[in-house]
C-alpha positions, 0 to 999 in steps of 0.5 A: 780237225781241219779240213784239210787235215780230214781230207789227208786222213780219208785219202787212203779210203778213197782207192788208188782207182779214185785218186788215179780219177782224181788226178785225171780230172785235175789234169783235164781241168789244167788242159783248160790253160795247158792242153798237154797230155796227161796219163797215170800209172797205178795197178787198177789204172789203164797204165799198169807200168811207167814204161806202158804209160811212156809208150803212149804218152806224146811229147810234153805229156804228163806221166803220173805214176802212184805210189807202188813199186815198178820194175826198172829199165826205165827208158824215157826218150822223147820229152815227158815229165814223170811225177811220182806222188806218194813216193813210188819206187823203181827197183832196178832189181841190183841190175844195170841202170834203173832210169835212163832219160835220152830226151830233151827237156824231160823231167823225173820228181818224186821217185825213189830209185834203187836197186842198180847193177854194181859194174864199174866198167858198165857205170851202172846209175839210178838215173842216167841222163844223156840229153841237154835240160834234163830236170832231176828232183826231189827223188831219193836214190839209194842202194845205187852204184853211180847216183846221178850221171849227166853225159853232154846233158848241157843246162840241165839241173839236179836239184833237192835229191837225196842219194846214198851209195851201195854199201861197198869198200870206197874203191868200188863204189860210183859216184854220187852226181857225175858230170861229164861234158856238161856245160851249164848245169845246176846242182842245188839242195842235194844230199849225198852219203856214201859215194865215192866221188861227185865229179865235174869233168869238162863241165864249165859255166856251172853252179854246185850249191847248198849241197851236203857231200858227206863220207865219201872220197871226195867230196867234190872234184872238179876238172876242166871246168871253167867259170864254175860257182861252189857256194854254201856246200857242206864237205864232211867226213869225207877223204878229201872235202873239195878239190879243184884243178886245172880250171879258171875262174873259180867262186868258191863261197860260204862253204863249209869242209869240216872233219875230212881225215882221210889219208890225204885229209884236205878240206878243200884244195886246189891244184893248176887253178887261176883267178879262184876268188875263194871268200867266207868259206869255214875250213875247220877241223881238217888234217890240212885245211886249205892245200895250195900247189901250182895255181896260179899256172899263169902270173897275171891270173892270181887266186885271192883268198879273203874272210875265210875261217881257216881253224883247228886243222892239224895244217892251217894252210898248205903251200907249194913254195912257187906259188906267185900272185897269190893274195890273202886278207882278212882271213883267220888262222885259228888255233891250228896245230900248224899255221902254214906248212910248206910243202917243199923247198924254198919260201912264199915270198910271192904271196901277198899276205896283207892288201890294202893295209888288211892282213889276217889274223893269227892266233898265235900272233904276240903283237899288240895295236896301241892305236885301237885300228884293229890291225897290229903294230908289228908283224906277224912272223912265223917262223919255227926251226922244227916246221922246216925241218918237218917239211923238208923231212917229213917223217919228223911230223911224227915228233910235232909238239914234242919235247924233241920239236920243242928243244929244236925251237928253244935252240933256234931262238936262243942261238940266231945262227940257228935262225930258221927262215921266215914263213910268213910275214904278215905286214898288217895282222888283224887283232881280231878273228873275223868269225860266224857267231855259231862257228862250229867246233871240232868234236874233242877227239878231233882236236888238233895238239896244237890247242892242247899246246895251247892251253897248256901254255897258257895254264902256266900264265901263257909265258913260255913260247909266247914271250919269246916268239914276241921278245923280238917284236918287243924290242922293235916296238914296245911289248902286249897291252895289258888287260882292257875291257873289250870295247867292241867287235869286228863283223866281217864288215869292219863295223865296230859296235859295244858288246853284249853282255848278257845277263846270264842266269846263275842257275843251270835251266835244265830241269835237274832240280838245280834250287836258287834260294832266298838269299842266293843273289849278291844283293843279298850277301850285303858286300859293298864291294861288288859293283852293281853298275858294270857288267860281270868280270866273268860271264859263263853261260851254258857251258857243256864239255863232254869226255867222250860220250861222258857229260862231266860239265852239264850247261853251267851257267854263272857270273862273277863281279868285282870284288865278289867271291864265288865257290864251287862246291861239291864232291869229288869228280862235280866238275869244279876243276873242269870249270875252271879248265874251261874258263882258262881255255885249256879244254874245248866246250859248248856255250859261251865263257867271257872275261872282262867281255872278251870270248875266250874262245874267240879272243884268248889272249886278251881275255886271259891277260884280264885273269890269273890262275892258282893252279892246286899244284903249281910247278915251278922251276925247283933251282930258281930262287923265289926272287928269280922266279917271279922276276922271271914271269915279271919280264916276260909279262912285259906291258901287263906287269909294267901296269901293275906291282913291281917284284919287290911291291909283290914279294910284299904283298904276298909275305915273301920277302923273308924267303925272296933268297931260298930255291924253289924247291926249299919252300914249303907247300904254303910258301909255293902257293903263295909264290904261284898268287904272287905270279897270278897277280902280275899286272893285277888282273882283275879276276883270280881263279883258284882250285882248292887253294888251301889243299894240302895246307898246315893250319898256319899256312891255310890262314895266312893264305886265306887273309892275304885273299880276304885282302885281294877281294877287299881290294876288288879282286873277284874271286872264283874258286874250286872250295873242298874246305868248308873254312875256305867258303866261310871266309871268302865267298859271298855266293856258293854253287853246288855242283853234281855229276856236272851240274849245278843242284843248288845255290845259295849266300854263303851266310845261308850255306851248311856244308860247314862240316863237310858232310852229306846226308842221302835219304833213299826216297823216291816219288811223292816222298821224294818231293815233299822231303825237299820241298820242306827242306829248302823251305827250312834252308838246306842245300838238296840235290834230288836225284831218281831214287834219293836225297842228298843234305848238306849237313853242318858239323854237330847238327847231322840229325838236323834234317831227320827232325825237320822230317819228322816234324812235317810229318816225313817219314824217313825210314833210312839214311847215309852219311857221307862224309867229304874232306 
């Protein structure tokens, strides 16, 4: 034991008479530098009370007050600084204010302060200060109507406090820090739970940092305060995050405001602002995301909005239509239900969206950049039928996304003399998100429908609303690129560099017994056609999704080369099709999925041209012709399908020439999966995801689909599909993984994989012999998942004892089995 550590521990033996001696001589011996006075407060030291040592203190005294509990009313008035040590409390006892500081350059540390009054009309406070360069620190105030209340207390500082309000309905509770008349105060580092507001009236010159707001009304509310700061702040779960009004010269920073839904449910929003200079600050998962109205009030004091993350809101960005002077560059509107919301009649022809050549980058941007500068070649044009109408009316918000918005849309883009007005018009739109690498993600409850959209747009190869938003900019200037290998990304500093690609562990490391055994790498599947010098096509890593508080995908980590074929196997609800879910985008998740080095999260629409998807039951429309269906898909893939086989070549290639002339809805099931691998392969991607490929299948049907996928995988299609049928594993895949309740148990080559006749083998053992029956086990070959009180044994078909007799060899007891069998 350390010195120190053994001092620490004896102190409590010592006395609160001792320590108060102690604390004395350490006061004498400062006096030596620093003659001020020093008193202390315990119940054996001549100070029984803070309020008897601050009587008899003098000015710049020392109040040392230990650790107890001391009745509130505390008035500090003339200069002094009161130092709790050992976290003593003053308890106002539920009655007006417990602390009260009317002298400059006082100073309270260290407290805990509860207990106050609950009026309203007499603004009962923790700490009231009504002197200028007053210090609050590092107390904790709980239990307290107001928090921390400054009335014309210029220059003081709140820093590191931690507050909670009373337990109140939001309407009658106080503030947790309070400004009033306060010029050049400094609030840093502090944590506020439950109060109503934190208000800045009439304060300017003043700095809000790296505070946490949280659960309250608003989380910030600024008034009459020019030339403030707000940088590196949390606003959480509150009514509104931040909102900013009638003030000039405003830094807003680094901020985060995330999950605030309230009735009004902006994350931060400004109201009769000028010259607000608002950078890096992350906007993610609020009813509106970022509300402007009103500002600028002058013409030549613009606002300048640039690198902020604006993302997953119901409403990216809020607008008042005469605003004027206003300039956004090198923001990112991410997956927002609704990029911009007008808020009125008119349009935003006064906002500068692009500066210097540098827009924003939208999400649901269908340009492309031939030139590789990072900025597109055509516009960005929002302009949707439905948003119009929802902003001059909005009951209709109610019908966002639905088949009714949807028809209004395919109307307006059908017939131009529905044309809505344009939005926004973005000159110069990034191609790349500038985002944080840890950007926080909204809880999967809390995402806005527009993802949900999204991803259903894009499980049916992102054609629909995709192609025709971009059929107009095709025919300006040409259509999207095909799949490329990413190359490099943007920081925020317009670095390009090559990607990362790390080299993921294909075995989840969580402990739960997941097994790689002998023979599990490509290595050992001896296929020639995977090639070993190049990153992997698909790379997931530490993949989690939740339903709720369900786990249904437990840090799955994988990688897929060229020309390799991997299975996932696995009963049903393993989470084989969530997997593939995810990859595709359609679902939010933890961890990282890459295709062709593209995030998907981050830049989907150039990862998932680099994949096609066979879906188990793919839907097509029944009275189209197999010809007019996949010329259909061809046209609107544009440049992708240019670069790959036309639809005569993929009529071919996929058997279908026989049947290009019959109705979708004539084909049999074999016919409409191949039809659906025909469309998967427009532009040839590189990658093919397929769940259950064969379900559902006559035999004939199931081996002519399998040989034409045998033919992809020769060809260096990788493969990676969702396997139910163990003749499925035996034909393609080079590699199996073994998924269970979310997680992957075990995996192996697919020369070593028994689950050929689709059964399982559960052995109810638990503890020692739990672990040596699965020891011995892998050691002969089989595929065990371990679980608390049993086994389970993939077992081959004809040799389901096979596992008992291993048992029984290595001298195993085995006094009970199941048999469980899978299709």
């Amino acid at each position: 034991m350390s010195r120190r550590l053994a001092r620490t521990i004896a102190l409590p033996a010592l006395g609160l008479a001792a320590l108060a001696a102690a604390v004395a001589s350490a006061g004498a011996r400062a006096g030596a530098t620093a003659p001020a006075a020093s008193l202390t407060v315990c119940p054996t030291c001549p100070y029984h009370t803070p309020q008897q040592a601050l009587a008899a203190a003098p000015p710049g005294a020392t109040v040392t007050v230990l650790q107890g509990q001391y009745q509130g009313a505390l008035l500090i008035d003339h200069p002094v600084r009161l130092q709790g040590v050992g976290g003593p409390v003053i308890d106002g006892g539920g009655q007006g204010t417990v602390v009260r500081i009317t002298a400059q350059d006082s100073r309270i540390e260290g407290f805990v302060v509860r207990g106050s009054g609950t009026s309203l009309d007499h603004e009962d406070t923790g700490v009231s200060v009504e002197a200028p360069e007053v210090v609050v620190a590092n107390n904790r105030l709980e239990d307290v109507l107001f928090g921390i209340y400054l009335k014309q207390a210029p220059g003081s500082r709140i820093e590191t406090n931690t507050i909670t309000g009373k337990a109140l309905p939001l309407a009658r509770r106080g503030d947790g820090i309070r400004l009033w008349y306060s010029r050049g105060v400094t609030i840093t580092g502090n944590t506020v739970t439950g109060a109503r507001d934190d208000l800045l009236w009439f304060s300017p010159d003043s700095t809000v940092a790296n505070n946490q707001f949280r659960a309250g009304r608003y989380g910030l509310h600024l008034m009459y305060s020019d030339d403030c700061r707000a940088v590196g702040n949390v606003f959480e779960d509150d009514a509104v995050g931040a909102y900013f009004m009638y003030s000039v010269g405003l830094r807003l920073e680094r901020n985060l405001a995330r999950r605030n839904r309230g009735p009004t449910g902006i994350g931060i929003g400004l109201r009769d602002m000028d010259r607000v200079e608002a950078r890096d600050n992350l906007i993610l998962d609020n009813h509106v995301g970022l509300y402007v109205y009103e500002s600028p009030r002058a013409s030549d004091a613009p606002n300048l909005f640039e690198d902020n993350v604006v993302a997953y809101n119901d409403a990216g960005l809020a607008l008042d239509p005469a605003l004027r002077g206003d300039v956004f560059r090198g923001n990112s509107f991410l997956n927002n239900q609704q990029q911009v919301r007008l808020d009125g009649e008119g349009t935003l022809d006064g906002i500068t969206w692009a500066w210097h050549g540098r827009g924003n980058f939208w999400s649901d941007y269908t340009g492309y950049d031939a030139d590789g500068d990072g900025v597109g070649d055509v516009p960005y044009v929002s302009r949707r039928m439905f948003e119009q109408l929802a902003s001059a009316h909005p009951e209709l918000r109610l019908f966002l996304l639905s088949p009714a918005a949807s028809a209004i849309d395919w109307a307006a883009m059908a017939f131009p003399v529905f044309t809505p007005n344009t939005v926004v018009l973005d000159p110069s739109p990034l191609v790349r998100p500038l985002l944080a690498a840890d950007l926080p993600l909204p809880h999967p409850s809390r995402l806005p429908l527009g993802t949900a959209a999204l991803g259903m747009l894009l499980s049916t190869f992102g054609l629909l609303a995709g192609a025709l938003r971009g059929r107009r900019a095709r025919d300006r200037a040409g259509a999207v690129a095909p799949c490329s290998p990413a190359v490099g990304t943007v920081s925020r500093d317009e670095i390009a560099r090559p990607p990362t690609f790390t080299p993921f562990p294909s075995v989840s490391g969580d402990g739960r017994g997941a097994e790689t055994l002998p023979g599990a790498t490509a290595e050992a599947s001896g296929e020639a056609e995977v090639m070993r010098g190049e990153p992997p096509l698909l790379q997931v890593h530490n993949l989690v999704k939740r339903f709720g508080t369900a786990r249904v995908v437990d840090d799955i980590s994988l990688a897929v080369r060229r020309g390799e074929a991997v299975a996932l196997w696995g009963p049903n609800g393993a989470g084989k099709t969530t997997v593939l879910r995810c990859i595709l985008g359609l679902l939010r998740y933890q961890g990282e999925v890459r295709v062709a080095g593209w995030d998907v999260r981050r830049d989907p629409k150039r990862a998932l041209r680099c994949l096609g998807y066979v879906a188990q039951e793919p839907a097509f429309h029944a009275e189209l012709t197999v010809a007019q269906t996949l010329a259909f898909y061809h046209r609107f893939k544009g440049a992708q399908a240019a670069q790959g086989a036309s639809v005569a070549e993929l009529l071919d290639l996929t058997g279908l020439v026989p049947h290009r002339e019959k109705r979708v809805s004539a084909l049999s099931g074999g016919m409409r999966r191949k039809l659906a691998l025909a469309v998967a392969l427009i532009g040839e991607p590189p990658l093919l995801l397929l769940d259950e490929p064969t379900a559902n299948l006559d035999e004939q049907s199931r081996r002519d689909l399998l040989a034409l996928l045998t033919q992809l995988k020769q060809r260096g299609t990788a493969l990676l599909l969702a396997a139910h049928h163990a003749d499925e594993v035996q034909v393609l895949a080079d590699r199996v993984v073994r998924l269970d309740a979310g997680a992957i148990v075990a995996e192996v080559a697919a020369a070593g994989f028994r689950g050929r006749g689709g059964s399982r083998l559960r052995l109810p053992l638990s503890g020692s012999p739990r672990d040596e029956a699965a020891r011995a086990l892998r050691e002969r070959g089989y595929v065990v998942a371990e679980y608390p009180d049993h086994l389970v044994v993939e077992v081959g078909a004809g040799h389901k004892a096979s596992p008992l007799l291993e048992l029984s060899r290595a001298g195993i007891s085995v006094e009970d089995f199941e048999l469980e069998q899978e299709s």
